[in-house]
N, C-alpha and C positions, 0 to 999 in steps of 0.2 A: 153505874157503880164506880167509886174513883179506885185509883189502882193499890190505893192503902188499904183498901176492905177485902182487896179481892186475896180468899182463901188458895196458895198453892201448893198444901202438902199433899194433895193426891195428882198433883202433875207430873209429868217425866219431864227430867232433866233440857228433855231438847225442847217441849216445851216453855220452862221457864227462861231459855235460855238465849229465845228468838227475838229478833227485832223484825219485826214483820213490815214489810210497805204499806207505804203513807199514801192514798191513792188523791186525787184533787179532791179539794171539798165541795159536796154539792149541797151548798145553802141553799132551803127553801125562802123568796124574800119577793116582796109583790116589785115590779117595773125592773128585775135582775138583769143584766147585761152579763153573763155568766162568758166570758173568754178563758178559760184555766185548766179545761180538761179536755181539750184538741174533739173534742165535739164535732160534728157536723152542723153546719148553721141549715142544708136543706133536709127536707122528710124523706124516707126510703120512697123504693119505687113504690108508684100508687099499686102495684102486680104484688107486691107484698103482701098489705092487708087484703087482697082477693083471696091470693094462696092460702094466706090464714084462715080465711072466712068460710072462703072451700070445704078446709078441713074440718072447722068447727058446724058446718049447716051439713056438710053431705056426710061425714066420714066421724062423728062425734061418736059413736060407737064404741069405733077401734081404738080413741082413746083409754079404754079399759085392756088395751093391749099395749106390751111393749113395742118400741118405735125398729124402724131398722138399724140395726145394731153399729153397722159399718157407714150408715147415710149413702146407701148404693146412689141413690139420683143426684143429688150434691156433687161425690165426686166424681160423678160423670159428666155433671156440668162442666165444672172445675177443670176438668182433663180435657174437654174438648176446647173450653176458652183457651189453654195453654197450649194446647195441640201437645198432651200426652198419654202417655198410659196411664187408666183410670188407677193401676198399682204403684202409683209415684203419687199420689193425691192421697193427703191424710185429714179428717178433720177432726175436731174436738169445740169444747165447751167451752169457746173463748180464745183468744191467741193464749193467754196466761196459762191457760191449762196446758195449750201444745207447746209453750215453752219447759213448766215443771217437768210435764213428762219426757222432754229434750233432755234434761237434765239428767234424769234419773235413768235415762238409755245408754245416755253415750257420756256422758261426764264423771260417772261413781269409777273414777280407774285411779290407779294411784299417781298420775302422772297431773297437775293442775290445770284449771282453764285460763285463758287466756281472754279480756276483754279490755276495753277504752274505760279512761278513769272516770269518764263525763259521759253518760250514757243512761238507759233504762235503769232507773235504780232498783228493777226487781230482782237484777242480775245476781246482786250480792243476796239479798234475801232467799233465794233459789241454791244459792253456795252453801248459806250457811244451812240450810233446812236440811238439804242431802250430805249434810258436810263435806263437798270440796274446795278443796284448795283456788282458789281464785285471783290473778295475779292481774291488778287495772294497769295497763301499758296506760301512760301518759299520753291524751291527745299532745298534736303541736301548738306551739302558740299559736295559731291562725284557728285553731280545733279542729284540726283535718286529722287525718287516722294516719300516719306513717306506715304501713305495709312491712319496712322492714323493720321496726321494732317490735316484731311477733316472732323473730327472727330466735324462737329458745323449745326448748320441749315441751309438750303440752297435750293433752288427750281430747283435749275441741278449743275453738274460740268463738267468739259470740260475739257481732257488729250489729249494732241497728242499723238500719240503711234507708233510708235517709236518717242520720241520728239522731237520737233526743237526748237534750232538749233546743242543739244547737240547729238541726235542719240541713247537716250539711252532707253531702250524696260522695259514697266512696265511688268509684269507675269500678267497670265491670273486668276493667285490663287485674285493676290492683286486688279483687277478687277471683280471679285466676290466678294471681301470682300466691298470693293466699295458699290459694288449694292444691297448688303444683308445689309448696313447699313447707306443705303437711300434710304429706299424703298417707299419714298414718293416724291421724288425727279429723275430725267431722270439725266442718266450719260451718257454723250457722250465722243465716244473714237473715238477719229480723226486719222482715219490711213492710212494717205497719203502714209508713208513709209512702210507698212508692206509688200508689196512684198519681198523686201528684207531683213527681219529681219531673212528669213528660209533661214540657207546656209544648203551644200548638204548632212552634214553629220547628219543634223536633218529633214530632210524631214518627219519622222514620227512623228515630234511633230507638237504640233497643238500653232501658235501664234495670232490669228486671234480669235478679239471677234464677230466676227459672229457665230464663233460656242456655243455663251452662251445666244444668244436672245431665243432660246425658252424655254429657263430657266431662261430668268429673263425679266418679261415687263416692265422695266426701264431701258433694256441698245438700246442705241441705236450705230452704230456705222457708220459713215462715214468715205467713200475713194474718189478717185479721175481717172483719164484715164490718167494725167500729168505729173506722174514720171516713172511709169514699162510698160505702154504701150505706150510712146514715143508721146503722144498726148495733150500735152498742148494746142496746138497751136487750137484742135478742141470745146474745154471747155468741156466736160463732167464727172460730179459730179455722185454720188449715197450716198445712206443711206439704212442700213438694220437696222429693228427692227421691234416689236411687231404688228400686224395689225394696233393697235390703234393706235401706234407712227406714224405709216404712214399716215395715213388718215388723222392726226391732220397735216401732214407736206405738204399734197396735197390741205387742205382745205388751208391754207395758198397761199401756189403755186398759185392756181387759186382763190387768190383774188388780185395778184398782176402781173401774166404772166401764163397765164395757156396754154401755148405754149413754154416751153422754149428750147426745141432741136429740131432744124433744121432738114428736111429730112438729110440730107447731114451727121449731126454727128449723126444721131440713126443709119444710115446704115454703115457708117466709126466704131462707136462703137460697135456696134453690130458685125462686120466683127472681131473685134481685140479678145472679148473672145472668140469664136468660134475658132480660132488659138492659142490653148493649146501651140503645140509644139513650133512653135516662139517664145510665152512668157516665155514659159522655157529656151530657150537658151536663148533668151537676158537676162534675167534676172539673170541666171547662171553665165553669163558674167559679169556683174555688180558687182556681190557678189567677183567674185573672183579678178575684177580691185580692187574693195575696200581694200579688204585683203593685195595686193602688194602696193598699194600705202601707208596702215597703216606703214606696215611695214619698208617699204624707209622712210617715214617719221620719226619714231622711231628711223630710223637710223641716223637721221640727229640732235638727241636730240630733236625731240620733242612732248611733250608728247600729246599723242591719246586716246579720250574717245574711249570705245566701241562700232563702230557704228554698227547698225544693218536696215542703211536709203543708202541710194546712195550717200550719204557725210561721210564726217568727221569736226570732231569738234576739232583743237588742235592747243596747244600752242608751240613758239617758244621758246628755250629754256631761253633768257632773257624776255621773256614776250612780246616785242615791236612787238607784231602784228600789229599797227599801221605804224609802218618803212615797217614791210615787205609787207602791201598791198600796199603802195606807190612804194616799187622799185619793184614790181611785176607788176604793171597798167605800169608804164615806160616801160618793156619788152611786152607789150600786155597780160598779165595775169591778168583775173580778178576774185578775189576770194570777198568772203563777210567777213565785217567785222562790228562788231555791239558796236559803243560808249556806252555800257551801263553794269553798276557796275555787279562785279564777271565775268564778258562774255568778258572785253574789253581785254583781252591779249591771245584771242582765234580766230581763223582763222577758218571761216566753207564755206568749199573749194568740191565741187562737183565733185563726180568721171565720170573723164573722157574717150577720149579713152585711149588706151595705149599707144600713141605718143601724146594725152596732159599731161598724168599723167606725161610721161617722159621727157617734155619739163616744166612742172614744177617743177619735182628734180632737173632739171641740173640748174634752175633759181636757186631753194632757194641753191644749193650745193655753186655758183656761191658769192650770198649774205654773205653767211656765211663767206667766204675769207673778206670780206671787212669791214671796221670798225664799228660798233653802229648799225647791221644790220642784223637780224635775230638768 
């Protein structure tokens, strides 16, 4: 129905009034080469569709029953991979969900949030829904997070970590400094991509602000199942942080779905961090498709932030990122590209297998021969 038919004299005002997120578009199209919605290029673990199957051949029953309410074995999982207490482990129906409900805990004060201008653009859709006040601190020119220009009042601030859609990894020094100078205020660090910001020659460093919540009762941090363990498709969210922070995020939960994961995704979740070694390999994988495809890229002239996410962020070397998503959707390739100042001459292109990565060099090698194009 186009937007001229549609009837809104029986909508509330905050509905008519929303601009709601735009999510990647998932074109159905035979031989698609689909890079635009930071996907995973591998399958979950094969322990997945067991768990599932489990449920459905042994335990089909109890689906005429509601699920466990809190996801007790999830966040016991969850709590034992991070080596915490199972009451610093929250999950929900997606990161998106554990973010709204972020929102609506610790953000509804009269004091504004605090977030990077180049960032998840659900943030602002999230602002405007709960109506707060939301102030985008300018990344740098380089798009790195400045630390101290958060440096004003404010009742939370919100970082993606590693950012989207530029890929770039705050330190965990400048996330202390964060939290030690709002220590009246919740700092949420969104870290959909932090599986992959550890490649193999750091594995002994630690990126991950999970390991700062029991030093600080103001950070909290949310992840996702949708990018390193190949599970978009089942929704499942989490959040670590201080007992309080959780409870204030469950009392919420259950005054709006105090049911939100299905038998089906606590045992499909539950099955995937129990399978360490899979998630290592795939994700090994990942780290190092990213590295070859920066690289080709580079070689092609074009310049690449540092990703440390399952994408890249980078521009053509005349800029016309514009040209090149259009002759790339014509060959079946479809990368993301975002109309909006400092970002529009940037392509943020998700790594694929390694026969998409390399049916996307040969496209843009392809482009580059040809006139006003790449």
């Amino acid at each position: 129905m186009s937007e001229s038919k549609i009837d809104t004299r029986l909508w509330s005002s905050k509905a008519r009034n929303l601009s709601p997120y735009v999510p990647g578009e998932q074109p159905q199209h035979n031989n698609l080469c689909k890079l635009n919605t930071n996907e995973n290029p591998f399958p979950p673990s094969p322990k997945v569709a067991e768990a599932i199957a489990k449920v459905l051949e042994q335990q089909a029953d109890d689906l005429r029953l509601y699920p466990a309410p809190e996801s007790d074995d999830l966040r016991q999982a969850l709590a034992q991979l991070y080596d915490i207490d199972v009451n610093q482990v929250f999950v929900g129906n997606g990161s998106d969900e554990v973010l709204a409900l972020v929102f609506a805990s610790f953000f509804l004060k009269e004091r504004p949030v605090l977030a990077p201008d180049i960032s998840y653009s659900f943030y602002p859709v999230y602002a405007q829904t709960f109506g707060i006040d939301l102030i985008q601190i300018p990344l740098e020119e380089d798009f790195s997070v400045d630390p101290d220009a958060y440096r004003q009042p404010c009742s939370g601030i919100i970082i993606a970590n590693p950012n989207a859609p530029t890929g770039l990894l705050l330190s965990l020094a400048d996330i202390r400094k964060l939290a030690s100078e709002h220590s009246n205020a919740v700092v949420v660090i969104d870290e959909a991509y932090i599986d992959f910001a550890q490649t193999e020659e750091e594995v002994d460093d630690e990126v991950s602000a999970v390991s700062l919540i029991n030093d600080y009762d103001n950070i909290l941090v949310t992840q996702t199942f949708s990018k390193s363990r190949s599970l978009a498709g089942l929704r499942v969210g989490m959040a670590f942080g201080n007992a309080s922070l959780i409870e204030a995020l469950t009392r919420m939960k259950n005054s709006f779905n105090s049911f939100p994961l299905d038998k089906l995704a606590q045992a499909g979740a539950t099955a995937s961090v129990l399978d360490v070694e899979y998630f290592e390999q795939t994700r090994q994988q990942v780290i190092d498709l990213r590295q070859s495809l920066t690289a080709e890229l580079m070689a092609l002239d074009y310049d690449v932030l540092p990703s440390h996410a399952n994408f890249v962020f980078a521009r053509p070397k005349d800029g016309n990122a514009t040209a090149v998503t259009s002759a790339l959707r014509e060959q079946g390739i479809i990368v993301r590209h975002f109309e909006k100042p400092r970002i529009n001459e940037y392509l943020r292109i998700t790594v694929g297998t390694a026969e998409q990565n390399q049916r996307l060099i040969d496209a843009l090698t392809a482009l580059q021969a040809e006139p006003d194009v790449g």
